[in-house]
C-alpha positions as CSV (number, residue, x, y, z in Angstrom):
1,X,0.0,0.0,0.0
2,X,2.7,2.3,0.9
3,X,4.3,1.9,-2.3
4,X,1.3,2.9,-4.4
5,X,0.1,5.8,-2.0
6,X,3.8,7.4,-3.3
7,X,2.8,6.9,-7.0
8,X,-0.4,8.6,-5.8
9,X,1.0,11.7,-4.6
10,X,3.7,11.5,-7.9
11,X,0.4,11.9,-10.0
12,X,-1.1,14.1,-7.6
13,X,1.9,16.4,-8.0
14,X,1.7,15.9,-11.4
15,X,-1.8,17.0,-11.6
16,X,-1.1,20.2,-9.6
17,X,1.9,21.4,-12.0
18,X,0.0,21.3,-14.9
19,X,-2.7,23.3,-13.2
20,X,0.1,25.5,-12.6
21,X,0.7,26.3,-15.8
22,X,-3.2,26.4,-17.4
23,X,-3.5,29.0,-14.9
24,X,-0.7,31.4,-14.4
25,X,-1.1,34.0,-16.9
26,X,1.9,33.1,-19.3
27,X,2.7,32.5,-23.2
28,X,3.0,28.7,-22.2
29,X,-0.2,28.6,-20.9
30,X,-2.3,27.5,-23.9
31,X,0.3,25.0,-25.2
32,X,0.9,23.5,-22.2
33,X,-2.7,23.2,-21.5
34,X,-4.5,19.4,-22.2
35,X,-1.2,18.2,-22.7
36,X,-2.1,14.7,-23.0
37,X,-5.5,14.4,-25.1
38,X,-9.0,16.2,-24.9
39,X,-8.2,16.0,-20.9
40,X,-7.2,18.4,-18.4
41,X,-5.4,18.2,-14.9
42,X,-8.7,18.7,-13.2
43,X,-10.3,15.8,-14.0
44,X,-7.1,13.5,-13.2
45,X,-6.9,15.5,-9.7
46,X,-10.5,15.1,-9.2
47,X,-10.8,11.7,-9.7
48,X,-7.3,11.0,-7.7
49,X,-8.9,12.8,-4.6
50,X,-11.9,10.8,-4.9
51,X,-9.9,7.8,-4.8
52,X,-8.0,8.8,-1.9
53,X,-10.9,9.8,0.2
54,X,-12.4,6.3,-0.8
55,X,-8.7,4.6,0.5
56,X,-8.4,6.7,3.1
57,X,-12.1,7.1,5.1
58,X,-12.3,3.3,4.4
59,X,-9.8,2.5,6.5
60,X,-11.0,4.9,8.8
61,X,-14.4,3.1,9.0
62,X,-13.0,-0.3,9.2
63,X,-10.2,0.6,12.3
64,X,-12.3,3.5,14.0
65,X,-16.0,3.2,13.6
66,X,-18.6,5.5,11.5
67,X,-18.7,8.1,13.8
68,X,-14.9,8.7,13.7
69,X,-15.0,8.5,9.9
70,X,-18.2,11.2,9.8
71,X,-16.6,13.3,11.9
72,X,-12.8,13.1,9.6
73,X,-14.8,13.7,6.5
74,X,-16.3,16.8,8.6
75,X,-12.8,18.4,9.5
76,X,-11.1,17.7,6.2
77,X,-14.8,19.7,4.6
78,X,-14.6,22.4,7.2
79,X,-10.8,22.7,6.1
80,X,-11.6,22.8,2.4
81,X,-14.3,25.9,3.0
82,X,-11.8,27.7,5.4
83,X,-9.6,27.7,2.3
84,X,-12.0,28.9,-0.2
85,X,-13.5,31.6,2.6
86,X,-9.7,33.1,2.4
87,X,-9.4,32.7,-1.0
88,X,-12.4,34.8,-1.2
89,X,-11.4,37.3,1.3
90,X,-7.9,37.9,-0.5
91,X,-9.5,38.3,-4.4
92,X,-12.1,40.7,-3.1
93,X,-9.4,42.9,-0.7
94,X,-5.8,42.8,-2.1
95,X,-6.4,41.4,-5.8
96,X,-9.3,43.6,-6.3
97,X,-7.5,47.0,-4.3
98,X,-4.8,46.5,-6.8
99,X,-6.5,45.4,-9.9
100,X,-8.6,48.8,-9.5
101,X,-5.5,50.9,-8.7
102,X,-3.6,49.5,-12.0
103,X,-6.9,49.3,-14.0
104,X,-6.4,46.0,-14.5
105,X,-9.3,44.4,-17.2
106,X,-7.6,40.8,-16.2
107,X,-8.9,41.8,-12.7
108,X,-12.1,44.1,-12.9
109,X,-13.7,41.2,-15.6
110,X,-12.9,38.7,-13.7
111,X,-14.7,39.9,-10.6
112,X,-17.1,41.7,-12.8
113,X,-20.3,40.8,-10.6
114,X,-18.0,41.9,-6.9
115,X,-17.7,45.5,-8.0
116,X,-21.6,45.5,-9.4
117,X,-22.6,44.3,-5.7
118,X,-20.0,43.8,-3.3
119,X,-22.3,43.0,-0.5
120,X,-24.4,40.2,-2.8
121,X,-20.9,38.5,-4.1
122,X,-19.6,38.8,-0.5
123,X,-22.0,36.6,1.4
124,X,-22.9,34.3,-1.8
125,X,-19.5,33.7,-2.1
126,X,-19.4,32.0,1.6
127,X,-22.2,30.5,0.8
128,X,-20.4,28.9,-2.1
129,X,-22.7,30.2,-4.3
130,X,-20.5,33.1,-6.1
131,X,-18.0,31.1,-7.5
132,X,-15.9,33.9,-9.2
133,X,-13.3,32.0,-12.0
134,X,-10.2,30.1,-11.0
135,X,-11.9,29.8,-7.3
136,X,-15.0,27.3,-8.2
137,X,-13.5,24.4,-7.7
138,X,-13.0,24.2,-4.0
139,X,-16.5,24.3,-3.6
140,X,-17.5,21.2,-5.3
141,X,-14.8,19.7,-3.5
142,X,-16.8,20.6,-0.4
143,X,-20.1,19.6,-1.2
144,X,-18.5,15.9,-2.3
145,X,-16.8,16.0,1.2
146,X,-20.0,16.7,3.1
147,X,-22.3,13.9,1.0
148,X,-19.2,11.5,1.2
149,X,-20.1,9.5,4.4
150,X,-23.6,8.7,3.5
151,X,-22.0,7.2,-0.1
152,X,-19.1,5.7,1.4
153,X,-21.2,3.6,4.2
154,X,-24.1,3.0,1.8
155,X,-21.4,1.5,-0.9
156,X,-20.1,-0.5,2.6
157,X,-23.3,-1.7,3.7
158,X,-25.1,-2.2,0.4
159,X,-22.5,-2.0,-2.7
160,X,-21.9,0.4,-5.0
161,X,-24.3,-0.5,-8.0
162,X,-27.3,1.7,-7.4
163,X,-24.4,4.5,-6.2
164,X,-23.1,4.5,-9.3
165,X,-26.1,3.7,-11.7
166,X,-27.2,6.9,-9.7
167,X,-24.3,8.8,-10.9
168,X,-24.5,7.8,-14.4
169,X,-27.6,9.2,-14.5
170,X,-27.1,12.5,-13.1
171,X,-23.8,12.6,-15.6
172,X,-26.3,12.6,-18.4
173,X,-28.6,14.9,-17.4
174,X,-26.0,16.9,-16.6
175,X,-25.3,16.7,-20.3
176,X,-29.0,18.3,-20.9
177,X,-28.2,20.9,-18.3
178,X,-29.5,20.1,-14.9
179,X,-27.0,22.4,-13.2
180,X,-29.2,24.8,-15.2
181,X,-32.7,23.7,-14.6
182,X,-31.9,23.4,-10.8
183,X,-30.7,27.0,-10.6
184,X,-34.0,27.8,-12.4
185,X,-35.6,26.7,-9.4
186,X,-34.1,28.2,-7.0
187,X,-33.9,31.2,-8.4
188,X,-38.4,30.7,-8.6
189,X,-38.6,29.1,-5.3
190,X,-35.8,32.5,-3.7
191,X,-35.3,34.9,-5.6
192,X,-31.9,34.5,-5.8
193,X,-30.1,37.2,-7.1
194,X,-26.7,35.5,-8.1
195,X,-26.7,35.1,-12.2
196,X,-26.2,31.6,-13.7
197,X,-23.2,32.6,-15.2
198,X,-21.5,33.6,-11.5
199,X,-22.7,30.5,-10.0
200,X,-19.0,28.7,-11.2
201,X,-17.9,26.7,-14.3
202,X,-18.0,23.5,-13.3
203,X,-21.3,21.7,-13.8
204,X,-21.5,19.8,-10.3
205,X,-24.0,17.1,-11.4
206,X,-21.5,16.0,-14.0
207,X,-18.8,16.3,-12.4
208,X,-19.8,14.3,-9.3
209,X,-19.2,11.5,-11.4
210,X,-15.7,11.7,-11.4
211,X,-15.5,12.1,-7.4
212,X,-18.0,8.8,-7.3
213,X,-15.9,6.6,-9.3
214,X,-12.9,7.5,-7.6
215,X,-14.5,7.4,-4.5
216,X,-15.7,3.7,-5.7
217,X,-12.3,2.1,-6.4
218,X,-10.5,3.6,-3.3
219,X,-13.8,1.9,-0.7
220,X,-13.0,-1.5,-2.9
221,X,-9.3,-1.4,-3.1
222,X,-8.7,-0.3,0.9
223,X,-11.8,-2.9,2.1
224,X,-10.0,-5.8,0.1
225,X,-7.7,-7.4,2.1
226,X,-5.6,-8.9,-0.7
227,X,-6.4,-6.9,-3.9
228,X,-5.8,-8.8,-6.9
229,X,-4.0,-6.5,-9.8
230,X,-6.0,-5.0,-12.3
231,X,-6.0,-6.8,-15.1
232,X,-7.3,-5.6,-19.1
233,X,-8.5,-7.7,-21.8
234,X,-5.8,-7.2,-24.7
235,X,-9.2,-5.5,-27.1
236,X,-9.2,-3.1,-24.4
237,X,-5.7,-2.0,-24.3
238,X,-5.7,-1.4,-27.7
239,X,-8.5,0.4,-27.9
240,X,-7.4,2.7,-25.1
241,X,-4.1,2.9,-27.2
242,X,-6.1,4.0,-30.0
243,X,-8.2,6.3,-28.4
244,X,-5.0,8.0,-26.4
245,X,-2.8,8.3,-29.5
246,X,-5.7,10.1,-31.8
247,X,-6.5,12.4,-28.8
248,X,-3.1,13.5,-28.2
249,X,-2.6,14.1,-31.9
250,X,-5.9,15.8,-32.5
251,X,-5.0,18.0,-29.5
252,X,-1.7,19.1,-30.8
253,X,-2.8,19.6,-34.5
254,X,-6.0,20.9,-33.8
255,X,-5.6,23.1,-30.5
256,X,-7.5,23.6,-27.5
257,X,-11.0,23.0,-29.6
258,X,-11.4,20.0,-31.1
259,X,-13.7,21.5,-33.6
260,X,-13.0,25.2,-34.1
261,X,-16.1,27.6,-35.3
262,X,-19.0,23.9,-34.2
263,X,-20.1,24.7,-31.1
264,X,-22.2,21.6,-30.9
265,X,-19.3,19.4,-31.6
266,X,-17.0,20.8,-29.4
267,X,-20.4,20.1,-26.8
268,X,-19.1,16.7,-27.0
269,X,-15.3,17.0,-25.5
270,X,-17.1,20.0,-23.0
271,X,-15.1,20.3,-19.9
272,X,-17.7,22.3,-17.7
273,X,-19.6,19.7,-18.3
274,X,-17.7,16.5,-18.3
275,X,-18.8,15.9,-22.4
276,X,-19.2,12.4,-23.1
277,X,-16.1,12.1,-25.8
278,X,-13.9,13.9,-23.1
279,X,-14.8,11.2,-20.9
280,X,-14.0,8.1,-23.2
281,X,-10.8,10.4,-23.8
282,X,-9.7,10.4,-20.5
283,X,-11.0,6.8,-19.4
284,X,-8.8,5.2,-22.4
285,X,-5.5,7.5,-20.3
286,X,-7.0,5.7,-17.1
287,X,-6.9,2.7,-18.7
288,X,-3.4,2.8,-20.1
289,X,-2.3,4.4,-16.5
290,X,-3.3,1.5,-14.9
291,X,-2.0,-1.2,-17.6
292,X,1.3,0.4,-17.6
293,X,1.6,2.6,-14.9
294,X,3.3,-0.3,-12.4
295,X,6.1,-1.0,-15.5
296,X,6.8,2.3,-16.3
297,X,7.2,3.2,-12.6
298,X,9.9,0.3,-11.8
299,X,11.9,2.3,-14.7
300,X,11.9,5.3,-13.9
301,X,13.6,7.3,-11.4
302,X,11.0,8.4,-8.3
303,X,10.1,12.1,-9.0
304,X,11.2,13.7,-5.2
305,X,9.1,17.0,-6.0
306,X,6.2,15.8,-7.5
307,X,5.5,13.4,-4.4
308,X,6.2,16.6,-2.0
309,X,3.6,18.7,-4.4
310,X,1.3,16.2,-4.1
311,X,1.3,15.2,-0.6
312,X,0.7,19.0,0.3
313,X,-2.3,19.5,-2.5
314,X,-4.4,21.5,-0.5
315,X,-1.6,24.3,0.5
316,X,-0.3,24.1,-3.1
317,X,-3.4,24.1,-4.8
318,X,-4.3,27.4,-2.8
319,X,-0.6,28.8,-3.2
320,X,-1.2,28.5,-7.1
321,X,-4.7,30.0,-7.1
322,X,-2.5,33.2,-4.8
323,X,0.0,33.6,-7.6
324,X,-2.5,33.3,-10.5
325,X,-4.6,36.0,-8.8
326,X,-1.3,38.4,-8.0
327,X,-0.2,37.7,-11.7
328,X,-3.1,39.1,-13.3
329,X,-3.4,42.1,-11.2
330,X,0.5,42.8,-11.5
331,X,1.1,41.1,-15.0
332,X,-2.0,41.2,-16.9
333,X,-3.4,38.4,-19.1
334,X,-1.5,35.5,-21.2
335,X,-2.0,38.2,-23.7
336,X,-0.3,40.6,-22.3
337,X,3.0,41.3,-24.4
338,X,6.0,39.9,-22.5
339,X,9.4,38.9,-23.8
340,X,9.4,34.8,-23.4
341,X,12.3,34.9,-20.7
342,X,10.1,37.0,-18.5
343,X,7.3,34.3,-18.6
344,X,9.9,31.5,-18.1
345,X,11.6,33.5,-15.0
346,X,7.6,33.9,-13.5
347,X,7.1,30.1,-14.2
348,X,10.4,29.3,-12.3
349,X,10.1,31.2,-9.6
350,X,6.2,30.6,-9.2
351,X,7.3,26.8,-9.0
352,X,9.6,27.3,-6.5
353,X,7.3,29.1,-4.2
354,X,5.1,26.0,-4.6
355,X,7.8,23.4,-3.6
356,X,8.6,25.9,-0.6
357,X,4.9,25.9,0.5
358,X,4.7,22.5,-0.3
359,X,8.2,21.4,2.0
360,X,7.4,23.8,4.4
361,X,3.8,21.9,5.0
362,X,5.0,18.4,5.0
363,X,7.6,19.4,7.9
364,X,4.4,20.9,10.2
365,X,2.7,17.8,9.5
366,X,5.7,15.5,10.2
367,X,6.4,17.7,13.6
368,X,2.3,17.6,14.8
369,X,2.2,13.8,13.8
370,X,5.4,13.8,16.2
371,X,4.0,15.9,18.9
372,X,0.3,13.9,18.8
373,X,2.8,10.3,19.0
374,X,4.5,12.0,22.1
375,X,1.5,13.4,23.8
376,X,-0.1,9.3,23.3
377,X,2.9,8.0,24.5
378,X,3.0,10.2,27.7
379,X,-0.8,9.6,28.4
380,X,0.2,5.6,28.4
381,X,3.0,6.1,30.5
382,X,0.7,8.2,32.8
383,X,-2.3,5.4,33.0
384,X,0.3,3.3,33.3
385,X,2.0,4.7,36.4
386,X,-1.6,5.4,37.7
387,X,-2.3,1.6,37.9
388,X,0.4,0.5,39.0
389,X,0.0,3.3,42.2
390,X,-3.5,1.8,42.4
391,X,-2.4,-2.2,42.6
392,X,0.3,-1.0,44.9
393,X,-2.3,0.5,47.2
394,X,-4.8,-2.3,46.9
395,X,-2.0,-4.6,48.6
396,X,-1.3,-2.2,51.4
């Protein structure tokens, strides 16, 4: 297990640095963007975290109880909101004082909706309904945390096939716009005065699939207690090969759209919505991860930083959302005009604030986990040294 949570946090690293560069405002953005296909980082990262809650919560269950695991998934959600409530607090103070002081479009567009109602944006925002760009993903990843523990001990208790026939289905009518018809609703049944568009890119009800399925294979593989390796019928492989080679080079000659001036193609590799070719795209990469992954890893040398990036995700992920946000108040847009060794200096020395953040973390986790081993070991000795006082007494 120990061995494959490393490879975990490798990918997870992974994930996070190619965030990195979709988002910081550079020339390399747009190239270095769905490097690998019709896919992009979030997916991979969201169905990673998925299968690492599933991993780690089951364990939970099975050593500590439901209670203990209910309250874990609590702490880790109330976490993920305190990190998004920051977020919040430092785009509509710092970001937004110095965006309006440089008259920064990059800025003032982005937050568009704060500076038309402050007030509105402020307290929608922590109610994770103002989901401004770059900063509406954290939410989703607290509304998974929160309805994780009744999906995790119903997949315990019952399976996981109506789970994820459930999930399926919301997927595809996510396709049809539920996200949409929901927010219809509410804005009938309360008036609310938050516009579709500000409500965040990320289409929850087809996204949630992702979480599930990760959230699926890390209940089975930590609740097996000798998990048998994955293994693909050979028509399978190939397919996956075919489907990964075409989508890499379609991405490359093509661009960013699959289908440039078709809107209703490009619906089909949609990422807000998790389109349904986007999905075969990136379950033929999961496919071929998991078929090769073990081989590839034994060859190759293990990547140091990317485990250390992915073993802090939380901190880095917010460090990189910090940067983006200073970089287009200070810098402007990918379109600003920069000279190419300017870009490269902001992409090196963005990265090595992350690792810093990213060290710096792991050492206060490795001290507390210390501290928490000390203060155990010092409560035994003390019960310890109570009962033998008490046995001494008892033969007085």
């Amino acid at each position: 297990m120990n061995r494959r949570l490393w490879e975990i946090d490798a990918l997870r690293g992974l994930m996070l640095v190619l965030m990195t560069l979709t988002h910081l405002p550079t020339r390399y953005a747009d190239p270095l963007g769905q490097p690998f296909g019709y896919v992009s980082a979030a997916e991979g990262f969201v169905l990673l975290s998925g299968y690492m809650a599933g991993m780690v919560y089951t364990a939970r269950e099975r050593r500590d109880g439901e209670a203990v695991m209910r309250e874990a998934f609590l702490r880790r959600a109330l976490k993920i909101y305190a990190c998004q409530a920051a977020l919040l607090l430092f785009l509509f103070t710092v970001i937004a004082l110095i965006g309006v002081l440089a008259r920064q479009d990059a800025i003032t567009n982005l937050i568009s909706f704060y500076f038309e109602q402050p007030v509105t944006a402020f307290f929608s925002g922590l109610l994770l309904i103002y989901s401004p760009p770059l900063l509406d993903i954290l939410p989703l990843y607290v509304v998974f945390m929160v309805l994780s523990p009744l999906l995790l001990l119903h997949g315990l208790q019952h399976g996981w096939r109506g789970i994820l026939a459930l999930s399926v289905l919301l997927w595809l009518l996510a396709q049809f716009d539920l996200g949409r018809a929901v927010y219809d609703l509410s804005v009938a049944l309360t008036g609310l005065p938050v516009p579709f568009p500000q409500t965040g890119a990320f289409e929850m009800f087809g996204w949630q699939f992702l979480w599930v399925m990760g959230l699926w294979m890390g209940s089975v593989q930590s609740a097996s207690r000798d998990p048998a390796p994955l293994v693909f019928p050979p028509w399978l492989v190939r397919t996956a090969v075919v489907i990964g080679v075409v989508g890499l080079v379609w991405r490359h000659a093509v661009g960013q759209l699959p289908f440039p001036g078709d809107d209703g193609l490009n619906l089909m590799f949609d990422k807000w919505h998790l389109g349904p070719l986007r999905v075969i795209n990136l379950f033929a990469l999961l496919v071929l991860t998991l078929h090769f992954g073990t081989r590839v890893a034994a060859r190759l040398p293990r990547l140091r930083v990317l485990e250390t990036l992915g073993a802090a995700s939380l901190p880095v992920f917010c460090a990189h959302l910090v940067l983006a946000l200073l970089l287009l108040a200070v810098a402007g847009d990918a379109g600003t005009p920069r000279a190419a060794w300017i870009d490269a200096l902001i992409l090196v020395g963005c990265f090595a604030v992350l690792y810093a953040v990213a060290w710096t973390s792991g050492e206060l986790d490795r001290r507390t986990a210390a501290m928490r081993r000390q203060l155990r070991s010092q409560a035994a000795d003390a019960a310890l040294s109570v009962a033998v006082r008490a046995r001494a007494g008892g033969r007085r």
